[in-house]
C-alpha positions as a Python dict, from the first residue, in 0.01 Angstrom:
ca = {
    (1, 'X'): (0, 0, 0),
    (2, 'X'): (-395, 197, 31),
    (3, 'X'): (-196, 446, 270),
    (4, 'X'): (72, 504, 30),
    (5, 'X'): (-130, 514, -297),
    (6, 'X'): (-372, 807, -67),
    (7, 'X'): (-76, 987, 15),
    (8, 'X'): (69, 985, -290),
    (9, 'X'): (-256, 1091, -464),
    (10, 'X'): (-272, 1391, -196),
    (11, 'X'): (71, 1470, -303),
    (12, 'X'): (-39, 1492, -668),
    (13, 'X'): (-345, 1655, -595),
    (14, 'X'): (-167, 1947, -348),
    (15, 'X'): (97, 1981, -630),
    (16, 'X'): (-154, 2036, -897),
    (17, 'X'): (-323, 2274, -725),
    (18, 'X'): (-13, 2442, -659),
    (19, 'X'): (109, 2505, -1022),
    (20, 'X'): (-243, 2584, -1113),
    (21, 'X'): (-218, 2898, -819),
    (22, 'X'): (80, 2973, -939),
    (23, 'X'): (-26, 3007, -1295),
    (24, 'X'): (-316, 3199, -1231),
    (25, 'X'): (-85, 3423, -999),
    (26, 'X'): (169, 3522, -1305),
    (27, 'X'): (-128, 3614, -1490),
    (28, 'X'): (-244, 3849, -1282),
    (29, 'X'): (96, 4014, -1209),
    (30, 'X'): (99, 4054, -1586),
    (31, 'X'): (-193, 4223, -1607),
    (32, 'X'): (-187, 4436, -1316),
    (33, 'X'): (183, 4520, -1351),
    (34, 'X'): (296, 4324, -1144),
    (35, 'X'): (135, 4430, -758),
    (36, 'X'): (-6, 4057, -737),
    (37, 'X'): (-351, 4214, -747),
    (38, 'X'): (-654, 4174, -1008),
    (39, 'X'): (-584, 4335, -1314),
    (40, 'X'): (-701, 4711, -1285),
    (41, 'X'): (-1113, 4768, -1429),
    (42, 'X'): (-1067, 4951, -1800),
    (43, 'X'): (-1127, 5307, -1753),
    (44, 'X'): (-1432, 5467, -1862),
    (45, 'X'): (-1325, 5797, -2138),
    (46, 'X'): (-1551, 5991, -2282),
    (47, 'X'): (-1389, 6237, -2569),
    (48, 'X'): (-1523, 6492, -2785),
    (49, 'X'): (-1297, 6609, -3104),
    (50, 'X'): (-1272, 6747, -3400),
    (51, 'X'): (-1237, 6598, -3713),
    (52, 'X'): (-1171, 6611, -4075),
    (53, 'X'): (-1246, 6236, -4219),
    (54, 'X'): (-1546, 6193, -4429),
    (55, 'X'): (-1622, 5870, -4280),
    (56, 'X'): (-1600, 5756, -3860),
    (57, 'X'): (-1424, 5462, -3710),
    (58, 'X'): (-1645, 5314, -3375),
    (59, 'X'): (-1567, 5069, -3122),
    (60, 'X'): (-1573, 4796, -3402),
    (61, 'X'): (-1266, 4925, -3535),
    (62, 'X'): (-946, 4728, -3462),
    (63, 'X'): (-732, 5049, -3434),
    (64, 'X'): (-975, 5176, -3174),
    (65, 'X'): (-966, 4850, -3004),
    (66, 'X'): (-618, 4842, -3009),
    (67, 'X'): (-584, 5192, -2840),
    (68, 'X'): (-858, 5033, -2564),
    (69, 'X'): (-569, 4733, -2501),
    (70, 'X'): (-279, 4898, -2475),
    (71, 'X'): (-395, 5175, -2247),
    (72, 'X'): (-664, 4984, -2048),
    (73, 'X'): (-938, 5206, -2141),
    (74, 'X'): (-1308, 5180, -2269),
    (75, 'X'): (-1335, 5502, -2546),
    (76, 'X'): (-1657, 5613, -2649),
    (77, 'X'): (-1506, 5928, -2885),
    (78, 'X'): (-1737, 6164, -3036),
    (79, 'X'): (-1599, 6256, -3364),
    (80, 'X'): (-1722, 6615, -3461),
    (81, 'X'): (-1663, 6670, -3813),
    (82, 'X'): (-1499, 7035, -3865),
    (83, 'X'): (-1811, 7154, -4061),
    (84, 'X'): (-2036, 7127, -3758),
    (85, 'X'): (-1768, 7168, -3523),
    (86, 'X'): (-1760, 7557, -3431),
    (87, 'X'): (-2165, 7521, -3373),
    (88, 'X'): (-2145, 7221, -3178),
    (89, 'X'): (-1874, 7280, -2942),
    (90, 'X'): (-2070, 7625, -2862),
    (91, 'X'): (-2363, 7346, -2756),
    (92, 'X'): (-2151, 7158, -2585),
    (93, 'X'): (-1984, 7428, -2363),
    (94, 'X'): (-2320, 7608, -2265),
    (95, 'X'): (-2512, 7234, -2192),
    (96, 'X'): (-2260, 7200, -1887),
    (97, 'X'): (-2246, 6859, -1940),
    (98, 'X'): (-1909, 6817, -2069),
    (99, 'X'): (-1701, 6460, -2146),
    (100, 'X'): (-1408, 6376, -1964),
    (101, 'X'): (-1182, 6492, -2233),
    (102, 'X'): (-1283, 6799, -2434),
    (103, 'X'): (-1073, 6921, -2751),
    (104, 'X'): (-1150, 7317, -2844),
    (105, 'X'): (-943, 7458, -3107),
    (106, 'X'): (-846, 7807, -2922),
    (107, 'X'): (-826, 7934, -2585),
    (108, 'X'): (-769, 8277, -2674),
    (109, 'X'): (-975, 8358, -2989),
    (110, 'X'): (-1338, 8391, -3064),
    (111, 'X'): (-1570, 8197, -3084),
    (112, 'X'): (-1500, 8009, -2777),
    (113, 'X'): (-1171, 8160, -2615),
    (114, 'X'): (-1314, 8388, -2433),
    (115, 'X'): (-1577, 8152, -2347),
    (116, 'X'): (-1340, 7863, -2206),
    (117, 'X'): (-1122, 8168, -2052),
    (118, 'X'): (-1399, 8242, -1827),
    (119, 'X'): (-1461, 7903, -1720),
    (120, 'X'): (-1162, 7842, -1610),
    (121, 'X'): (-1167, 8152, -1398),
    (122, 'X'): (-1482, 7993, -1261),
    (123, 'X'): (-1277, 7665, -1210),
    (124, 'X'): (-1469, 7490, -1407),
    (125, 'X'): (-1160, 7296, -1538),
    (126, 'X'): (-900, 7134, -1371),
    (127, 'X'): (-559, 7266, -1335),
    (128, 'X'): (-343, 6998, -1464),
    (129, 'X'): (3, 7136, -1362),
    (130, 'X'): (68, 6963, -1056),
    (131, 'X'): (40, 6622, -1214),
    (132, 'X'): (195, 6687, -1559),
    (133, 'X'): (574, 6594, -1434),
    (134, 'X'): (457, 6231, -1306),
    (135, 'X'): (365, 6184, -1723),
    (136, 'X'): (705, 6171, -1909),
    (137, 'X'): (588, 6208, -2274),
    (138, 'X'): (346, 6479, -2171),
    (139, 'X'): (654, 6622, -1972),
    (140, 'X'): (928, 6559, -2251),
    (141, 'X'): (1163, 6829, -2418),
    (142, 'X'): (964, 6752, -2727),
    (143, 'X'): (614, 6860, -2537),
    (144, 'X'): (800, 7142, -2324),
    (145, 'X'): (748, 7413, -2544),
    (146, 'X'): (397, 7331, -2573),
    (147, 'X'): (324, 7261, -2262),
    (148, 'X'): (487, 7613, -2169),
    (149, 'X'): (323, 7853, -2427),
    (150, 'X'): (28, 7720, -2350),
    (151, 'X'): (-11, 7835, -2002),
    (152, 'X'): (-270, 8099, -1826),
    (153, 'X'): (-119, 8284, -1559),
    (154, 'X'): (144, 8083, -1511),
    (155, 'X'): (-118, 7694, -1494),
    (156, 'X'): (-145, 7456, -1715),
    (157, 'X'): (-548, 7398, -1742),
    (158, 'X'): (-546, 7201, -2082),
    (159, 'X'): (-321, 6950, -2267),
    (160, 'X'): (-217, 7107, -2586),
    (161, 'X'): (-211, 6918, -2915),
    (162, 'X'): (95, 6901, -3052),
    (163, 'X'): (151, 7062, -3392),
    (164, 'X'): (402, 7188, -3621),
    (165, 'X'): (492, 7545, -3655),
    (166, 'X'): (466, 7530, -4037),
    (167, 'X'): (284, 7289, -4272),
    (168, 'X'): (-65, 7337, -4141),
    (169, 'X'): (-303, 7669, -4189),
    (170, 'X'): (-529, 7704, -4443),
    (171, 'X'): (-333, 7796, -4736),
    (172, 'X'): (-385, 7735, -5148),
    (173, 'X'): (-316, 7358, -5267),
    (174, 'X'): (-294, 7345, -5636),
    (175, 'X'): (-332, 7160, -5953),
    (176, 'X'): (28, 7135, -6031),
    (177, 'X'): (-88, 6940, -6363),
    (178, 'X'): (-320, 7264, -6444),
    (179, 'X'): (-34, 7462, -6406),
    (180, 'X'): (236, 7224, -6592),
    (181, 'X'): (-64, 7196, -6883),
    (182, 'X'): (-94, 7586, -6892),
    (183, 'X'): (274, 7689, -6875),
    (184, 'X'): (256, 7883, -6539),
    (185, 'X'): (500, 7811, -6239),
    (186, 'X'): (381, 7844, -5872),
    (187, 'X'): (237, 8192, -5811),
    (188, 'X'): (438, 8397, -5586),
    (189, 'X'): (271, 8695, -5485),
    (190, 'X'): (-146, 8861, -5538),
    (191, 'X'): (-129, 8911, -5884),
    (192, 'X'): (10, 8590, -6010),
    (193, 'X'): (-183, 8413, -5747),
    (194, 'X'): (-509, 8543, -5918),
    (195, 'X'): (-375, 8562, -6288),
    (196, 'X'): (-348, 8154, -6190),
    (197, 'X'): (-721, 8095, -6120),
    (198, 'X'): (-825, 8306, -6364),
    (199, 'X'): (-650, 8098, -6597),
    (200, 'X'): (-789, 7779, -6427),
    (201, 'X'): (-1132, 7943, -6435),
    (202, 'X'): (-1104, 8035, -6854),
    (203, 'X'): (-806, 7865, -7015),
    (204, 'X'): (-1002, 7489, -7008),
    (205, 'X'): (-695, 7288, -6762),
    (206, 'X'): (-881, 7026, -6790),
    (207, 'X'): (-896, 6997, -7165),
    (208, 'X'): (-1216, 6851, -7227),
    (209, 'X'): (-1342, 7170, -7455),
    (210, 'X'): (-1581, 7295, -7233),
    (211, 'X'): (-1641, 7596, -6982),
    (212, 'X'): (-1700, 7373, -6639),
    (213, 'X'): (-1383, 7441, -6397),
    (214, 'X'): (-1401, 7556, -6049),
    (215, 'X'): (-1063, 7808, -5989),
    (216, 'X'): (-1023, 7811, -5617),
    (217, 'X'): (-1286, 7608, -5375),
    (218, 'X'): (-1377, 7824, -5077),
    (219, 'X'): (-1556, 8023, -4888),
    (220, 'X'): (-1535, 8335, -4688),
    (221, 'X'): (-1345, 8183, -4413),
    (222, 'X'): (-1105, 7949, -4626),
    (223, 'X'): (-1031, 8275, -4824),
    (224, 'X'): (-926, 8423, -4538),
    (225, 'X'): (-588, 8428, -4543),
    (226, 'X'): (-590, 8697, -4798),
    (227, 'X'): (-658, 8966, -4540),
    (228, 'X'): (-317, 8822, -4329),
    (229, 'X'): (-105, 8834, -4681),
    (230, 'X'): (-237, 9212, -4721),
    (231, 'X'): (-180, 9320, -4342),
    (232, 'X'): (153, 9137, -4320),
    (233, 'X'): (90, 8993, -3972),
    (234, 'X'): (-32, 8626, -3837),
    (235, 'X'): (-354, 8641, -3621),
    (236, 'X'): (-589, 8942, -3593),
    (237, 'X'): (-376, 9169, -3473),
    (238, 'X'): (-89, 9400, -3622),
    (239, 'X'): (217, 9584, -3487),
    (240, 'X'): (262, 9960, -3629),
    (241, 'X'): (398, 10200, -3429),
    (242, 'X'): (439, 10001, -3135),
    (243, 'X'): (123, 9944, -3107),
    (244, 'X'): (-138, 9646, -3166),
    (245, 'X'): (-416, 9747, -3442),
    (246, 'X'): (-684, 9491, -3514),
    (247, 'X'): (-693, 9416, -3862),
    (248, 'X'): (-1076, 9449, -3831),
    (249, 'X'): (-1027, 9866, -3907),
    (250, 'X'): (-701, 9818, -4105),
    (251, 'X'): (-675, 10011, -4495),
    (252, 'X'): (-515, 9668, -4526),
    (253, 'X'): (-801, 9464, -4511),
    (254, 'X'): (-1041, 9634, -4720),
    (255, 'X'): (-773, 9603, -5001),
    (256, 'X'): (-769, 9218, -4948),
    (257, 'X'): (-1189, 9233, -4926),
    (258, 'X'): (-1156, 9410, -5282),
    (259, 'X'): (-951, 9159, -5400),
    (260, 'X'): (-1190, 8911, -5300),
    (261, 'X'): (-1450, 9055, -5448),
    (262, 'X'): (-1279, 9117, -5770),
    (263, 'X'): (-1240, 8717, -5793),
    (264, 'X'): (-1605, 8680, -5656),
    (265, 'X'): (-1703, 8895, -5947),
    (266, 'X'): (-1515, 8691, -6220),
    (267, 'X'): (-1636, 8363, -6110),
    (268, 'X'): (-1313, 8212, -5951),
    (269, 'X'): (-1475, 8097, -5651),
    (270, 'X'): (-1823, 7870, -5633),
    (271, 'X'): (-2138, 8062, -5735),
    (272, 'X'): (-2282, 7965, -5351),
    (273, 'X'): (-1914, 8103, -5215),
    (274, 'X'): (-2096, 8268, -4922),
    (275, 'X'): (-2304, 7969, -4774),
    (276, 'X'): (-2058, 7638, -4836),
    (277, 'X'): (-1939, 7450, -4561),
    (278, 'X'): (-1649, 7269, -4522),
    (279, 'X'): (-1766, 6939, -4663),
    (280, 'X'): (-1905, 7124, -4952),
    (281, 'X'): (-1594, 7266, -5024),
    (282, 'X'): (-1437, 6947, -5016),
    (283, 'X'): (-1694, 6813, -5262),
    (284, 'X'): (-1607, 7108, -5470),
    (285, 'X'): (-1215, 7022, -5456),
    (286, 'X'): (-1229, 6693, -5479),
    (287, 'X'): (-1466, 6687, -5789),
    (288, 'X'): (-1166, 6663, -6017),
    (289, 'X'): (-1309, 7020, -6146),
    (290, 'X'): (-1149, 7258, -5908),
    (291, 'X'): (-813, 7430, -5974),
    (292, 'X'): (-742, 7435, -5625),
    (293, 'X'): (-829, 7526, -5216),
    (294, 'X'): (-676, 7579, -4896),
    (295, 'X'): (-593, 7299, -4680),
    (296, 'X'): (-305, 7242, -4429),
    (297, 'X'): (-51, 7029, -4602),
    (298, 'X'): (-64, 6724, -4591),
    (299, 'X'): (-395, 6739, -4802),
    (300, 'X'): (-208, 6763, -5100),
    (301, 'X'): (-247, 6373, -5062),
    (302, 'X'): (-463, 6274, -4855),
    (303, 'X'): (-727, 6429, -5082),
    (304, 'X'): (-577, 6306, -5450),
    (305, 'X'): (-727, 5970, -5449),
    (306, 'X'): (-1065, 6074, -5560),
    (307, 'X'): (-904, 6357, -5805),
    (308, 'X'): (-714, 6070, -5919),
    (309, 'X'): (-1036, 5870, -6026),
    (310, 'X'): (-1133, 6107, -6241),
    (311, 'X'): (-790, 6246, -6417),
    (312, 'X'): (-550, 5949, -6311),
    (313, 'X'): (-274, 6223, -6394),
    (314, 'X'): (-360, 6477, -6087),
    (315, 'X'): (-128, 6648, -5891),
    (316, 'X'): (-155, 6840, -5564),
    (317, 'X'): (120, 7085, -5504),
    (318, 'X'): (82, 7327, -5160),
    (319, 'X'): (191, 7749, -5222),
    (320, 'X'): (506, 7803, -5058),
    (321, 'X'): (450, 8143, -4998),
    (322, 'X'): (214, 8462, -5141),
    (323, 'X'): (370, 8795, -5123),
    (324, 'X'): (156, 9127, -5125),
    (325, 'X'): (136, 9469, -5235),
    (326, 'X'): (396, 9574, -4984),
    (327, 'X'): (637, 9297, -5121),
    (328, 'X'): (647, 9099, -4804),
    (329, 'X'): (619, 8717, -4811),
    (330, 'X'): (332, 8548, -4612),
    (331, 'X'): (290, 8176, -4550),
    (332, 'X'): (135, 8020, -4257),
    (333, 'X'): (256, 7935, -3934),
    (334, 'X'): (180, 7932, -3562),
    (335, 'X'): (309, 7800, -3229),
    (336, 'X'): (356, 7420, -3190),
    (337, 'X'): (4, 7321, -3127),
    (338, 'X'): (-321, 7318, -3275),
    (339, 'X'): (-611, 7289, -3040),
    (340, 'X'): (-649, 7217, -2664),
    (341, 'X'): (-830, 6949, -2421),
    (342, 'X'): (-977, 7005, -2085),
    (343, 'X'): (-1060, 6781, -1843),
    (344, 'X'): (-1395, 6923, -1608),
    (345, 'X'): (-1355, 6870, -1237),
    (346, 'X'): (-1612, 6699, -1214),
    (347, 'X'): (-1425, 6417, -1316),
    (348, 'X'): (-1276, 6273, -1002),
    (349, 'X'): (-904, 6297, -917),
    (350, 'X'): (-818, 5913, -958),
    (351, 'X'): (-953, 5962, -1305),
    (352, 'X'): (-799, 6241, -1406),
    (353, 'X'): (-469, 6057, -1370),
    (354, 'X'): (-621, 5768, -1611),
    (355, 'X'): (-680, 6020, -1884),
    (356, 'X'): (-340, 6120, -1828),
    (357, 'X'): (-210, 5869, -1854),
    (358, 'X'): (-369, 5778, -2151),
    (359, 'X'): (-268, 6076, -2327),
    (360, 'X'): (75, 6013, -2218),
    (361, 'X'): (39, 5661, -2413),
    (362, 'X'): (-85, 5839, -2721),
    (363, 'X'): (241, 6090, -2682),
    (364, 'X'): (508, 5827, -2652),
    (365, 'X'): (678, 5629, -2949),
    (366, 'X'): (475, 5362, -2966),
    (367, 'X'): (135, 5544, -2912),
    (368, 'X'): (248, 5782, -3193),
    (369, 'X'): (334, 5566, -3425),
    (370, 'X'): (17, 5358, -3335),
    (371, 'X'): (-207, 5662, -3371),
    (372, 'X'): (-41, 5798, -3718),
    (373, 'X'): (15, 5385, -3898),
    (374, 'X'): (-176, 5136, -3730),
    (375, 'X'): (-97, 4814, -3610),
    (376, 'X'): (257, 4708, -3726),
    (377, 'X'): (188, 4369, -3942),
    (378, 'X'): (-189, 4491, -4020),
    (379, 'X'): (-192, 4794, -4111),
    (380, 'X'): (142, 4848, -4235),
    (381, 'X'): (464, 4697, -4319),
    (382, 'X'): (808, 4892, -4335),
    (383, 'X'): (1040, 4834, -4668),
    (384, 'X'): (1371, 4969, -4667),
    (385, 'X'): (1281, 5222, -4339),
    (386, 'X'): (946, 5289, -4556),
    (387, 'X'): (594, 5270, -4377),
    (388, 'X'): (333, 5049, -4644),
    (389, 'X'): (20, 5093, -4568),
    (390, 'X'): (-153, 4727, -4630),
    (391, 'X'): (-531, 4730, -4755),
    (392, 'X'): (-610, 4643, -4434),
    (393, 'X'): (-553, 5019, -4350),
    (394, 'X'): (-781, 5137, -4572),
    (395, 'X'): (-1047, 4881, -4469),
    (396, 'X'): (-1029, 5019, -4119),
    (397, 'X'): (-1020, 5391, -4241),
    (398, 'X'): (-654, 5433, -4076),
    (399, 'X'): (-550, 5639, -4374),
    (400, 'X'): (-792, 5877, -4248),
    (401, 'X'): (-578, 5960, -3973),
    (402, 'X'): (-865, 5935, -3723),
    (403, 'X'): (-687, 5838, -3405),
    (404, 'X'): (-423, 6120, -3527),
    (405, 'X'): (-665, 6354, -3498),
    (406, 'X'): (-647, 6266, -3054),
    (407, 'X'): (-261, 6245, -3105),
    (408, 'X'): (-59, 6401, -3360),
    (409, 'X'): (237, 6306, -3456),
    (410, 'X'): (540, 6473, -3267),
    (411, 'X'): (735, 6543, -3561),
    (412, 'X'): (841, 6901, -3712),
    (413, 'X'): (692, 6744, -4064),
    (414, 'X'): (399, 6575, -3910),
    (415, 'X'): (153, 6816, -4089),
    (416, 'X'): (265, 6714, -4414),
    (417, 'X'): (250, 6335, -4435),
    (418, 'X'): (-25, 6121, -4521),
    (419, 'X'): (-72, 5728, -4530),
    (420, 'X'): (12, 5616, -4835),
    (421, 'X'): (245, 5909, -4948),
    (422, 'X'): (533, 5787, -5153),
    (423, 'X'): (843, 5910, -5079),
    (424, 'X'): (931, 6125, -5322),
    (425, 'X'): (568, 6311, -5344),
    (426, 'X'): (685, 6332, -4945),
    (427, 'X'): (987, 6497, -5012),
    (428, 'X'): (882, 6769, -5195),
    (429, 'X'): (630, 6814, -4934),
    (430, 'X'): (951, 6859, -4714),
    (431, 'X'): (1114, 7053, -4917),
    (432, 'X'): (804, 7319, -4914),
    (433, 'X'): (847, 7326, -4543),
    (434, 'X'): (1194, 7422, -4494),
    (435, 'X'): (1145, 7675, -4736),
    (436, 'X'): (846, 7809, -4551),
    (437, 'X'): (1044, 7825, -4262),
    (438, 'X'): (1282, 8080, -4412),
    (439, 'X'): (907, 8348, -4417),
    (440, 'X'): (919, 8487, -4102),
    (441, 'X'): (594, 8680, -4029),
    (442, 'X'): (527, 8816, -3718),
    (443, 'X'): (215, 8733, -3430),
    (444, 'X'): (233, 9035, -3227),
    (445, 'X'): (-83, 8926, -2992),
    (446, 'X'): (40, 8544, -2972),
    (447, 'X'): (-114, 8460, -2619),
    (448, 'X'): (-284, 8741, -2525),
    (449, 'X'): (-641, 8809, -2420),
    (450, 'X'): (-810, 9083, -2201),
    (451, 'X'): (-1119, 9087, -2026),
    (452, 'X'): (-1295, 9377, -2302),
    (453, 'X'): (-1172, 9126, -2581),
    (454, 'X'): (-1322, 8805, -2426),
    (455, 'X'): (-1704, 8957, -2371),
    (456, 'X'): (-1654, 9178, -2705),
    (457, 'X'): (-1473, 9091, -2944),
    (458, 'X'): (-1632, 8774, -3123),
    (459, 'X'): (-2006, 8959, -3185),
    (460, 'X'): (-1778, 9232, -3328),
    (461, 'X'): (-1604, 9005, -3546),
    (462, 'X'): (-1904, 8823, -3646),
    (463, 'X'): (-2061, 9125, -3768),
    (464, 'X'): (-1731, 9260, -3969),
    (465, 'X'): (-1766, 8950, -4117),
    (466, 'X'): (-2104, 8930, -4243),
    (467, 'X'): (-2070, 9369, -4352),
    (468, 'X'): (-1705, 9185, -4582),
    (469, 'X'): (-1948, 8906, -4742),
    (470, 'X'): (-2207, 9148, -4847),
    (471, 'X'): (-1971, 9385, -5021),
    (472, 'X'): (-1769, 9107, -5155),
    (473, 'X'): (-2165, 8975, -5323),
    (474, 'X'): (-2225, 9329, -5434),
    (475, 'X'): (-2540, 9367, -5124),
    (476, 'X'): (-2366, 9630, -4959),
    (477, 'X'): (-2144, 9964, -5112),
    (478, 'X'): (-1778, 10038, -5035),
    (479, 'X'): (-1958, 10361, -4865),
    (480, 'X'): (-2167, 10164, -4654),
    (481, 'X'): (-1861, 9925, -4529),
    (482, 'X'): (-1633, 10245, -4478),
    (483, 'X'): (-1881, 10398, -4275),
    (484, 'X'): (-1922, 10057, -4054),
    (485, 'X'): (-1555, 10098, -3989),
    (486, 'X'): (-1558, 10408, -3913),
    (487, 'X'): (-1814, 10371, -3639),
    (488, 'X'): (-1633, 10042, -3533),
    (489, 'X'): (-1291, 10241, -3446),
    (490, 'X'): (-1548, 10467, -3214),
    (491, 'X'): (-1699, 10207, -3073),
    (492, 'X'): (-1650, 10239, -2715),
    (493, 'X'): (-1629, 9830, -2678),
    (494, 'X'): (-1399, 9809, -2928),
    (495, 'X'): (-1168, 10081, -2818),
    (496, 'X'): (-1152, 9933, -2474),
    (497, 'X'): (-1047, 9618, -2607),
    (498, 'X'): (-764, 9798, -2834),
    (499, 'X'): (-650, 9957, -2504),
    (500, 'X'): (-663, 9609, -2314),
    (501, 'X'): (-473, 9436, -2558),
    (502, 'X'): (-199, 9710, -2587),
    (503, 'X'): (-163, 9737, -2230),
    (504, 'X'): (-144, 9344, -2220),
    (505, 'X'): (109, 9329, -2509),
    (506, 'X'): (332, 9589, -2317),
    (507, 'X'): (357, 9406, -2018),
    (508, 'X'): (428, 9103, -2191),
    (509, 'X'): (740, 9306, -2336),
    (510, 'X'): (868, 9322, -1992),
    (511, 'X'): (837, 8964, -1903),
}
């Protein structure tokens, strides 16, 4: 009876020990998909990026944590808001000591274009096209265009961010209410664009009795569109005569730099116009004071809330279009991406596929809709094929859009939702779109660079810049700026890049 009770206890304890393996087993197939192994170490990412949100989301934040679990990743993201962001990133790229994952907004244009163009000659980065078919969301039909116009000589050295073609660009957002109140409809070209903030500026929209409206937050740069609308063309560059003329020298331009000026001089733009940033702006816009400013789209509400505390009645409508003084229409739109990241080689092959694949998460379905909602039954519930953001969202700052701002949304209206947006404010925003889609206004110099325009061109633009600001505050005289442009077309620098980039644009005819 001993011998049998022992064995029998053996049995037991043999069994026992035999589930418990077993157990532990299945839980390690889950984790490590299924190769019987230990579950893979989380891999280390380091990520620099631009954004927009007033506030920043850290490791604390459930969203972020949620990102770290379903890619198996430890983030540490630098969030660079877009006011410091053009400074910063200059920092960044001349330190050398780059993160793992580096977002730039342009490869081609100054400020850093050039820059990043050169260090990838000096392989610097790494090219990413031999491993971008083993990612299928990076590799899908809905990336492919991306993924192709995005290309230097024929390699893939960054991973684009997907955006829309039309819907973002810094374009006017206005006061619908101010223009309901006043009697005006949407202005359509110049003229009726500035007749608008003059009124907004002297006809008291807000109807409190008093002379204390803002017409049109902005500053040089977020005024910039102007010289596009007068010029006709996207970009810096215009077509006439077959050939590519920068709109630096154009007749064009010094029209839209008067008509800047003009609104300078009657006080539709802030009295410190010349030195706000981009949070000041905001401040400006958001005040509850300002008739308007230029956003991308989907601004029109993700910025009402605290325009809303102040006049509960508010309403954000985006410009569909502007035509000028030749007639044509002009609204804003690009190829389907905004911005660029790089990985440096000096991040180690076997890691390089981790980011990958990370970014291939963050491009799927799920990742998306992670990135752009939240966490489904936290975050946000769906009603009748609705998305509701809960309060949780706004506790965790996902109506910022912060993890968006790593992954955007692939979606041809992506740059016009917000969290939060009710559906019908959402369909007009729609609505705006396709009709912007109907302007068709050319990019002649879409993709192309030369070697004269990457060591020249951004000083030269810089100081066309700062010769516009002081005639547009009165410091310099129309004589003064015509004779800068006059020396600029003689400028040997300058006319080597104009020859570069014509000879580049004709070859690209023949492609």
């Amino acid at each position: 009876m001993k011998v049998k009770k022992i064995a029998s206890l053996f049995t037991a304890l043999v069994l026992s020990s035999s589930l418990a393996l077993s157990a532990c087993g299945s839980e390690d197939n889950a984790s490590s998909g299924g190769d019987g192994g230990k579950a893979a170490a989380p891999a280390d990412i380091n990520i620099s990026v631009i954004s927009y949100a007033d506030e920043f989301i850290d490791d604390t934040n459930s969203l972020w944590q949620e990102f770290e679990k379903k890619t198996n990743t430890k983030l540490n993201i630098n969030w660079i808001s877009a006011t410091t962001f053009a400074d910063k990133i200059n920092v960044l790229l001349a330190s050398g000591n780059l993160p793992d994952l580096t977002f730039v907004e342009d490869i081609t244009a100054a400020p850093v274009g050039p820059q990043i163009r050169n260090m990838i000659k000096q392989g610097v980065f790494w090219d990413l096209t031999p491993f971008l078919n083993d990612y299928p969301n990076l590799s899908s039909p809905a990336m492919k265009e991306t993924i192709e116009k995005t290309k230097i000589e024929g390699k893939n050295y960054t991973i684009p961010r997907y955006y829309p073609s039309y819907g973002g660009g810094v374009f006017p957002i206005l006061r619908k209410d101010w223009l309901d109140k006043l009697g005006l409809k949407m202005p359509e070209t110049v003229d009726e664009f500035y007749n608008t903030l003059k009124a907004f500026k002297e006809k008291d929209p807000d109807g409190n009795g008093i002379a204390d409206t803002v017409a049109y937050a902005a500053n040089p740069d977020f005024i910039g569109f102007m010289y596009n609308i007068f010029n006709d063309t996207q970009g810096a560059w215009k077509l006439r005569d077959g050939k590519l003329h920068s709109i630096l020298t154009e007749d064009a331009s010094k029209e839209a730099m008067l008509w800047i000026k003009k609104a300078y001089d009657d006080g539709l733009f802030p009295a410190d116009f010349a030195i706000l940033n981009f949070s000041q702006i905001n401040d400006v816009f958001q005040s509850g004071k300002a008739g308007g400013g230029g956003y991308a789209m989907n601004n029109a509400w993700s910025r009402i809330e605290p325009i809303q505390k102040i006049d509960p009645k508010a309403d954000l409508m985006p410009v569909t279009a502007i035509a000028g003084p030749s007639g044509n229409k002009y609204t804003p739109s690009g190829a389907p991406f905004y911005g660029h990241y790089l990985i440096p080689k000096k991040v180690p092959e076997d890691k390089v596929k981790k980011i990958l694949a990370f970014m291939d998460y963050g491009y799927g379905e799920e990742g998306n809709k992670l990135a752009r909602y939240g966490i489904p039954g936290v975050h946000y519930k769906e009603e009748n094929g609705n998305i509701v953001p809960t309060e949780q969202a706004k506790k965790d700052k996902v109506t910022t859009n912060l993890m968006d701002s790593i992954f955007h949304e692939i979606n041809e209206y992506s740059a016009v939702f917000a969290q939060g947006m009710p559906a019908d404010f959402y369909a007009r925003q729609k609505q705006i779109v396709d009709e912007r889609k109907n302007v068709k206004v050319p990019r002649p110099d879409e993709g192309l660079v030369s070697d004269a325009y990457n060591k020249y061109y951004s000083e030269i633009k810089k100081k066309t810049a700062d010769m516009r600001v002081k005639v547009i505050l009165g410091k310099a005289t129309l004589q003064e700026y015509d004779k800068y442009v006059a020396d600029l077309k003689a400028d040997p620098n300058m006319q080597l890049i104009t020859k570069e980039m014509n000879e580049t644009y004709q070859a690209s005819l023949k492609k």
